[in-house]
N, C-alpha and C positions, 0 to 999 in steps of 0.2 A: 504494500500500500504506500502510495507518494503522499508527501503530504502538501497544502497548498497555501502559502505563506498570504500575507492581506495583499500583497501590490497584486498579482498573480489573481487573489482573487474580484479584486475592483477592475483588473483589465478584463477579466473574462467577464463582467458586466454582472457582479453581484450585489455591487454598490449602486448600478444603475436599477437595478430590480426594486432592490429597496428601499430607494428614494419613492419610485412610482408607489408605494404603500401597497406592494399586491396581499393580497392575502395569505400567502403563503411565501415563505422564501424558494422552495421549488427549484432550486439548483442544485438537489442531487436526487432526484427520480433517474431511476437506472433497473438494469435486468439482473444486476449483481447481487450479493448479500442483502435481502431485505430485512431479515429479520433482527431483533434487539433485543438485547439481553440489560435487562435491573437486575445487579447481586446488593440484595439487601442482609447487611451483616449487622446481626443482633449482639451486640457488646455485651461480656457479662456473662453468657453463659445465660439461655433463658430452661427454666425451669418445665423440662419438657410433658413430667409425666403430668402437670398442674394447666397445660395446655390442650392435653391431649392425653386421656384418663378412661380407663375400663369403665363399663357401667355395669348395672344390676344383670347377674344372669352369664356374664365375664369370666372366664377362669381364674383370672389373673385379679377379680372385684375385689376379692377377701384381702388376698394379699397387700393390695394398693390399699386400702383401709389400716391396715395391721400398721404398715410401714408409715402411713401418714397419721400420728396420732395425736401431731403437737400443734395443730392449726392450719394446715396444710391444705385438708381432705377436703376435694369436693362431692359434696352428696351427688349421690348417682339422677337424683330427679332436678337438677339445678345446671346437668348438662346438657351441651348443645346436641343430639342424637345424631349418627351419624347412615346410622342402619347397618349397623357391624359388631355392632357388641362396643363400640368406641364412642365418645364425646367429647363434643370441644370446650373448652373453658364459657361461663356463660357471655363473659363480656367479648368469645369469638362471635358472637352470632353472625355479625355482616359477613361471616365469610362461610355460612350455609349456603349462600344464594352462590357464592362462587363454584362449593360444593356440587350442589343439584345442577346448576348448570353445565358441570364437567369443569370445568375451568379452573380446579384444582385439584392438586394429588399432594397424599405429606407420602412421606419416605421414612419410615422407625426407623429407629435403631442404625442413626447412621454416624460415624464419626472419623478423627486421624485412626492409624492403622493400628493403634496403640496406644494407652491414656498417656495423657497431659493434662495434669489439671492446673496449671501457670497460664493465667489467661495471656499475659506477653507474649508469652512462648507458642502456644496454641493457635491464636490469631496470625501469628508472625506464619507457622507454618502454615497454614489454611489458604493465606492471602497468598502467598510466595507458588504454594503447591508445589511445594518439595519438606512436606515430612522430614524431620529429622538434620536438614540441614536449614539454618537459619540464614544463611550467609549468600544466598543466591542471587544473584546479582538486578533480578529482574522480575515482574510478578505473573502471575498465569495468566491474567487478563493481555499485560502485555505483551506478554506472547503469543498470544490467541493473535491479537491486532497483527502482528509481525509476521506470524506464517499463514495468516487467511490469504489464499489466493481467488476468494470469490467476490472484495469488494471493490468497488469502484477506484478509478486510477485514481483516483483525487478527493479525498474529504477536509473537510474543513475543521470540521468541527465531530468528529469519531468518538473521541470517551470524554465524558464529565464524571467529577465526584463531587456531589453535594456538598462539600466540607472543606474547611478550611484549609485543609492539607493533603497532599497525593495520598493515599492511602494503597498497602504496601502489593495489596493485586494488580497494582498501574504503576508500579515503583519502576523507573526510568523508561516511560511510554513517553516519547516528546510531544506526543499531541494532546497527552489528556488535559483537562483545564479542569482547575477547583471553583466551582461556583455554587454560592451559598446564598448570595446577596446579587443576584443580578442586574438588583436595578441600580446597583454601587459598584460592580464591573467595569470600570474607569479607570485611566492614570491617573484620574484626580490632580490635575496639576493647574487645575484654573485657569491658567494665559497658555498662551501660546501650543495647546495640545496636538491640534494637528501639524505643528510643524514637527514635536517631538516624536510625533508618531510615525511622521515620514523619516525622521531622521534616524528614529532605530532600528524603521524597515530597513532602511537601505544598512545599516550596520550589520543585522540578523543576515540578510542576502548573502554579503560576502564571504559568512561562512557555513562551515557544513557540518558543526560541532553537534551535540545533543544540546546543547544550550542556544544553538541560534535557531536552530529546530523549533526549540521552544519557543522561545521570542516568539520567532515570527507566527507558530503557532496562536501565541496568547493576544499578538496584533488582530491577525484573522479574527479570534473567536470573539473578540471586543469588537468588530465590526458588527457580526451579525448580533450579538449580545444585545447591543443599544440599537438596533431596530426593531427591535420586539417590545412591544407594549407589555410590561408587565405586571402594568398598575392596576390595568382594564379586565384582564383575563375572565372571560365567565366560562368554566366546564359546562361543560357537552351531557346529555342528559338528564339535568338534576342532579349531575353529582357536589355531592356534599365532604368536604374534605374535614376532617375534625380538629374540633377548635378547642381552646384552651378553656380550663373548666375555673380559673382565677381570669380570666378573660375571654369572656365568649366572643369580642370583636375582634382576634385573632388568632391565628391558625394554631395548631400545634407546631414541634418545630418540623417535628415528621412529615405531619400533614405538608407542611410546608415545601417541604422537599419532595416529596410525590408531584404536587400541585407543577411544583418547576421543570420535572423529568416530563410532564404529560404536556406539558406545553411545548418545551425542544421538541420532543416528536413528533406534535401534531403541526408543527412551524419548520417540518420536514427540512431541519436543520444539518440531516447526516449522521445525526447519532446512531452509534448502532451497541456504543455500550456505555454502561454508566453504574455506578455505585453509591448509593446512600448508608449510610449506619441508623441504626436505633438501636443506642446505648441504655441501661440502668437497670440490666437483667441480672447483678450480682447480689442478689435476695437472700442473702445470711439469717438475716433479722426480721419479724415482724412480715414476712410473703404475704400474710392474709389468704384467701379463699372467695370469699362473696365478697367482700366489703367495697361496698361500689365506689369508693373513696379510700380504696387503698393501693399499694403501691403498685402491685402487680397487676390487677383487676384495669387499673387506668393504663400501663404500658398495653395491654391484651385490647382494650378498648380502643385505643388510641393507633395499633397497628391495624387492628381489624378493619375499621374504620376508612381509613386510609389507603388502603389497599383494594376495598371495594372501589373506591371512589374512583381509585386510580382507572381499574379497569373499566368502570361506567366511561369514565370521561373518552378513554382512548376508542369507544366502540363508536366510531363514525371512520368515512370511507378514507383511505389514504390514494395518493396516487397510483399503487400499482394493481387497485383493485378489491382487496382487500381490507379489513378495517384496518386501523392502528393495533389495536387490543389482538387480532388476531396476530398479527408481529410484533406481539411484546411478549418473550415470556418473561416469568420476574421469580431469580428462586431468592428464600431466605431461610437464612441459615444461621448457625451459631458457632462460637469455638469450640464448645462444648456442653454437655449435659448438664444436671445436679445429680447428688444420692437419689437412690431410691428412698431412702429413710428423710423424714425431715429432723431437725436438730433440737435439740430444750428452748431454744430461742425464738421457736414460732418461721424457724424457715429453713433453706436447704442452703448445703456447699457442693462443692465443687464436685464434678462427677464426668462421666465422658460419652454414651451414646445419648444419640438426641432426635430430634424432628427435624425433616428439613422438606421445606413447604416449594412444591412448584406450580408457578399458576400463569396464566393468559394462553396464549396464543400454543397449539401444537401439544399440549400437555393431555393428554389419557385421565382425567380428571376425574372424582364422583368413586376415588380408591384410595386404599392404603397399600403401601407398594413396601419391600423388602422382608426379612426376615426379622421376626417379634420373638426376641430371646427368652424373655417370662419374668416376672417379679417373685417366683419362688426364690428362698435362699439360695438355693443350690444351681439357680438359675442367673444367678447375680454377679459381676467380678468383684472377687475377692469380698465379696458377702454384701456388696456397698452401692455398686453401679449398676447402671444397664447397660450390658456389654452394647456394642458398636461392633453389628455383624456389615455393616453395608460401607467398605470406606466412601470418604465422602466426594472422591475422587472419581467415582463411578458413575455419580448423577452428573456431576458436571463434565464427563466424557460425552454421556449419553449426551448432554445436551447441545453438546460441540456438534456431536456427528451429524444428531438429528435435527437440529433447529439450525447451526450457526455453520452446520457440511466443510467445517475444517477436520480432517483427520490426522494432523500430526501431533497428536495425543503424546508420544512418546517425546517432541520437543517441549509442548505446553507441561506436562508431567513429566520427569525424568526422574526414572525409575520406577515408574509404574508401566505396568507392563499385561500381556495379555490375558497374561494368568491371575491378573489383580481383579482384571474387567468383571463388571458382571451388567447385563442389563437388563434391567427390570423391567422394562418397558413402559418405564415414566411418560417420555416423549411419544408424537405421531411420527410417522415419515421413514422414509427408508433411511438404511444406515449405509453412511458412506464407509469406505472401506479403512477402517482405522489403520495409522504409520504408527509402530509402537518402538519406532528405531530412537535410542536416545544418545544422541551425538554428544561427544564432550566436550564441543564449543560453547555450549548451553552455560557452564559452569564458568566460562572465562569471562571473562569483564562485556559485559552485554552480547548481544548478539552479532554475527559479524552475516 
């Protein structure tokens, strides 16, 4: 993938586009990679059995009760039914409707290849997708971007991360842009901006570093940036993004951050990847259960929420035919689990299998998909966890092959390999033929 700095793209008449206020930006419809991928990374480790819990009739009911006796447990009649013997926490509701519509599937029991319960540590390896080595010079996403040979010669604007800072699955990608704050996306420099703007294009031009990359990158994407309205924004729908419960006249930050991912793509900006977080899932203390005003009850509400929204807003028509929403899949996931047991202090620590949720577009939805190890003792790691029988490298294989039709699995992943694979059949679509060859240019100081 090339990438296409702002002069480059004012001469190819993008700034001319968006003077005339079209509707859409519309200069990257193509026959190449349509589809987009949201990794939403839940910080913290979210407490999965308390999201996604046995109900009455269960094998596993007694058990999950036994193990949850310190404020934890949610009653079997207070969850969301799923029609599997499973339910979702109550404040999941909004994401029934994604449920019955197909439009989402969770994955048990899925995690690294082996516990880590150091959430540094955990995140570092998940983001990176290289288990075990912390030190890899580059993240999966970037890599994904670097050896897709199906998307268009030229984008502009490819990855964003919600957040103030790259975050380590985009860790030395030169196109990704950090935007949080769009409508403050500006050199801020008050006088003279567009002269300094021409003057560090042409600086960025002259060279071919990963730094002038960027630049001229961060040029580009503040062109199209500040042509978007993003004061006026009304979603598509009725969708309703969820708002702040100490402020109902503004968003959550979540919300927030969905709200800006659905606008780049419906303002067919070129994104074809992006990542958000929802942090405050390290629930030691005081988790709660029902308390509609407690800690975790509001994060569940607050994702739920948010996620429908998202996929309401994206279902109207894109240009290639299709909706938005049908070219978005969005997975999220976490670093890790909690105990099976909760603690004397009304909550759980650190543990290692977990949920990890895929939804929108292409997803086998209205299922639970991998291998459910058991909440018996004897079914538990080391008497404590839920084992993690699905690494978690597996769903995001599948969704390379099948959604994103990159098969060099073995450069995105290295060391994972064909005998790691397993596919559950998360994803729709045929599978392209996975490359599991894992080059050891991979490990040298970026990609060459």
């Amino acid at each position: 993938m090339s990438r296409l700095n702002r002069r480059q793209f004012i001469q190819a008449g993008g700034a001319a586009a968006m003077a005339t206020a079209a509707p859409k930006l519309a200069f990257s419809a193509n026959t190449y990679g349509d589809n987009i991928l949201v990794f939403i990374f839940q910080r913290g480790g979210i407490d999965g059995l308390s999201f996604l819990a046995p109900m009455d009739g269960h094998a596993d009911r007694g058990h999950y009760e036994t193990l949850r006796a310190n404020g934890t447990m949610i009653p079997s009649g207070s969850l969301q039914s799923l029609g599997n013997g499973w339910g979702l926490h109550p404040a999941a509701a909004p994401l029934v409707d994604l449920w019955t519509d197909n439009a989402l599937g969770i994955v048990q029991a899925v995690g690294l290849p082996w516990a880590n319960r150091s959430h540094f540590e955990a995140e570092r390896y998940v983001e990176l997708g290289t288990p075990g080595n912390r030190f890899t010079p580059t993240g999966w996403l970037t890599r994904h971007l670097q050896t897709a040979d199906n998307l268009p010669p030229a984008l502009v604007l490819p990855a964003v991360v919600t957040e103030s800072t790259i975050r380590f699955s985009l860790l030395r990608e030169p196109t990704a842009v950090t935007l949080r704050y769009p409508s403050s996306f500006d050199l801020d420099t008050n006088n003279y901006e567009e002269e300094q703007e021409a003057a560090l294009s042409d600086i960025y031009a002259l060279g071919a570093t990963e730094q002038d990359v960027a630049g001229s990158q961060a040029l580009a994407a503040q062109t199209i940036v500040e042509a978007i309205d993003w004061n006026n924004y009304l979603p598509a729908n009725g969708a309703t993004y969820p708002v702040r419960l100490d402020d109902p006249g503004r968003l959550t930050s979540f919300g927030d951050e969905m709200k800006i991912i659905a606008q780049l793509i419906k303002e067919d900006t070129g994104l074809r990847v992006a990542q958000t977080d929802f942090g405050g899932w390290d629930t030691h203390i005081d988790q709660g259960n029902l308390t509609t005003d407690g800690w975790f009850y509001e994060n569940v509400r607050d994702l739920s929420e948010a996620l429908l929204a998202f996929f309401t807003d994206l279902d109207v028509p894109s240009p290639n035919g299709k909706t938005w929403a049908e070219r978005t899949t969005a997975i999220v996931y976490s670093e890790f689990g909690r105990r099976a047991f909760d603690n004397a202090d009304a909550g759980t620590d650190h543990g290692w299998g977990n949920n990890l949720l895929a939804m929108g577009g292409g997803v086998n939805g209205g299922q639970l998909f991998g291998t459910w190890p058991g909440l018996h003792e004897q079914d538990l790691f080391q008497g404590a966890d839920v084992w993690a029988t699905t690494d978690y490298r597996s769903v995001l294989s599948e969704c390379l092959l099948k959604r994103l039709r990159n098969n060099q699995i073995g450069q995105i992943f290295p060391g994972f390999t064909a005998n790691d694979y397993q596919d559950h059949g998360v994803f729709s679509g045929s599978l392209v033929d996975p490359d599991f060859d894992d080059p050891e240019m991979i490990f040298r100081h970026g990609l060459e």
